[in-house]
N, C-alpha and C positions, 0 to 999 in steps of 0.2 A: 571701157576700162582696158579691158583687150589682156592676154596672158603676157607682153610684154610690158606692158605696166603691171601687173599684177608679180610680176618676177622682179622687179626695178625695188617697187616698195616692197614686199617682204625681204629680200635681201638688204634692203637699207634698215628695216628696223631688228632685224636680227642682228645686224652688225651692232648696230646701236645696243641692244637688249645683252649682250657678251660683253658689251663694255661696260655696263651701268653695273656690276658688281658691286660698286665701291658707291652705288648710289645714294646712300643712309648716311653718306658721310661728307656728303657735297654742302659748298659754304653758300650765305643766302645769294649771288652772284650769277647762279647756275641753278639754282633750286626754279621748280614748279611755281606757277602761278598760283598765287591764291584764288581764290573764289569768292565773288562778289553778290549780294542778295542781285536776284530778278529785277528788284524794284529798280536798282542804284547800278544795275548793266550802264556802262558807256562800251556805244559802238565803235567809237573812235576814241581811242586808249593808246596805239601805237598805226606808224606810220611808217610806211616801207616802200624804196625806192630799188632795181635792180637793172641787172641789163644780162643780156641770156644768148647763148648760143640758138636760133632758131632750126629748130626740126634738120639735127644734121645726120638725123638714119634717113632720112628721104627727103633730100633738098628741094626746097622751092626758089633759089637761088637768090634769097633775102637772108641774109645771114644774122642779122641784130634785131634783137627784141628788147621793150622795153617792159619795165615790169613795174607798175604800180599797187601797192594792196593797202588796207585798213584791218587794223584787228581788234576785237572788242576786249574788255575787261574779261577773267574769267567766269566762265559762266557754269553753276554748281549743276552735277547732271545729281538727281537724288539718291541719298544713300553716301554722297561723299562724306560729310563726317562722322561717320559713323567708324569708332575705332579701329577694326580689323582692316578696313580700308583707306583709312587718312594714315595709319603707321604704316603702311605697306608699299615702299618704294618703288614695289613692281606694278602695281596696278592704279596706287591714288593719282597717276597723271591723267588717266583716262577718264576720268569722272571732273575734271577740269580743264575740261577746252575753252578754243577762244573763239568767236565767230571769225570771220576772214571776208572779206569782199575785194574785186581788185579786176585790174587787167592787165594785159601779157599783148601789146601793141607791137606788130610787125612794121618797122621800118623803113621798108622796102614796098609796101604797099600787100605786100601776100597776107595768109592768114593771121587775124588777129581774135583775141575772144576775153571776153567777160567772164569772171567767177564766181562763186559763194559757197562758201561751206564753214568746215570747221578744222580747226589748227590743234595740235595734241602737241606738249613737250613733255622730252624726257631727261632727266637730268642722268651726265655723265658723270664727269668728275669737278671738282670746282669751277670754274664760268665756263665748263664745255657741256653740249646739249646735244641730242638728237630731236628734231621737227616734225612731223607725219603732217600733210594738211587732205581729208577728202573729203569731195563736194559735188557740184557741177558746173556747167560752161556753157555758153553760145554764144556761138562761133560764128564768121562771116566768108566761110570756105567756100568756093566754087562748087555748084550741085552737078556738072557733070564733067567727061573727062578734059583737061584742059593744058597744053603745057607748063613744066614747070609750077603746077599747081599742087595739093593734095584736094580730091574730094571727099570730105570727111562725111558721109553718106547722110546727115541731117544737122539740125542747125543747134541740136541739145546734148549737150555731151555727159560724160562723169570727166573727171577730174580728180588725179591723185598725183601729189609731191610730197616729199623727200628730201632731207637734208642735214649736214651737222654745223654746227652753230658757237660761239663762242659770244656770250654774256663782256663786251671790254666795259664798258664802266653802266653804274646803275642806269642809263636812261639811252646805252646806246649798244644794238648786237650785230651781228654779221653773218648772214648763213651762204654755205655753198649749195646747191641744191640742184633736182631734179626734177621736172615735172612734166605729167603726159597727158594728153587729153583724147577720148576715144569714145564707141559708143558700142562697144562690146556685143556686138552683133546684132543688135536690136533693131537696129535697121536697113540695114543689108547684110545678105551674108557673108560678105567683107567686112575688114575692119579696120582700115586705116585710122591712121590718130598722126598727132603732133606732140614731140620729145623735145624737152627745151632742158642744155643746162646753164645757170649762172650764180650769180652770187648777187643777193639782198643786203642791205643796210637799214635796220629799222631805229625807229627815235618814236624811243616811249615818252609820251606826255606827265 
């Protein structure tokens, strides 16, 4: 995860969390996802296509990345309806995430990687959004020193993005975003990772 991604996402959702003031009062366009029973989860509920600056703090001199993901229906974490936290604009997003699966294809032939986790929104102001998505990764990085390469010191990472968002009509959104992949010292006492930023287009089902 590493302290530069860990400074990337809290500064991204603190921005977001200063703006959502006005959150209790966003139209259904921009609002939070509902939550679906366990039973009636669809993994494949929305589909996301991107294209991303690849890793431009430490070039591997492949510059585009392709970004595919899948995001499931919400999925109720327990306790969501329960009223001090379904009325509570500040907190009832987090008790409704969405599963996320996907990859982040390097065009160039350099680092590419595989994800999974989980997707948090927050509602800003009518179809504007803040994204948080964290999970993990593996990755198909070179294991020792190589030009032009990063070695991301093992093959399993975490994974944390970031991004603001705009709801254009019921079934179609657009995020800018950020995201880093690292493995926060766990396996070596370095910590190299890979920073990507771009922009997503999803088309919910």
């Amino acid at each position: 995860m590493g302290w530069r991604g860990l400074t990337i996402g809290a500064g991204l959702v603190g921005a977001a969390l200063a703006c959502s003031s006005a959150a209790a009062q966003t139209v259904d366009d921009g609002a939070a996802p509902q939550p679906t029973s366990v039973y009636s989860l669809s993994l494949i509920q929305e589909v996301r296509f991107g294209v991303f600056a690849h890793n431009v703090i430490h070039n591997e001199n492949a510059p585009v990345d392709v970004s595919v993901e899948t995001l499931s229906s919400p999925l109720a974490f327990p306790g969501w309806n329960n009223p001090a936290i379904a009325t509570n604009p500040w907190v009832n997003w987090f008790f409704v995430p969405r599963i996320n699966l996907g990859g982040m294809i390097n065009t160039g032939g350099k680092t590419s990687y595989g994800f999974g986790g989980f997707t948090w929104r927050i509602p800003i102001y009518g179809p504007l959004f803040f994204e948080g998505e964290l999970g993990g990764a593996i990755n198909d990085a070179v294991r020792r020193p190589t030009p032009n390469r990063v070695d991301m010191g093992c093959v399993a990472t975490f994974r944390e993005s970031g991004g603001f968002g705009a709801q254009l009509t019921q079934n179609i959104d657009v995020i800018v975003s950020v995201e880093h992949i690292s493995h926060a010292s766990f396996c070596t006492k370095t910590n190299p990772g890979i920073t990507d930023f771009g922009i997503r287009i999803g088309y919910k089902f």
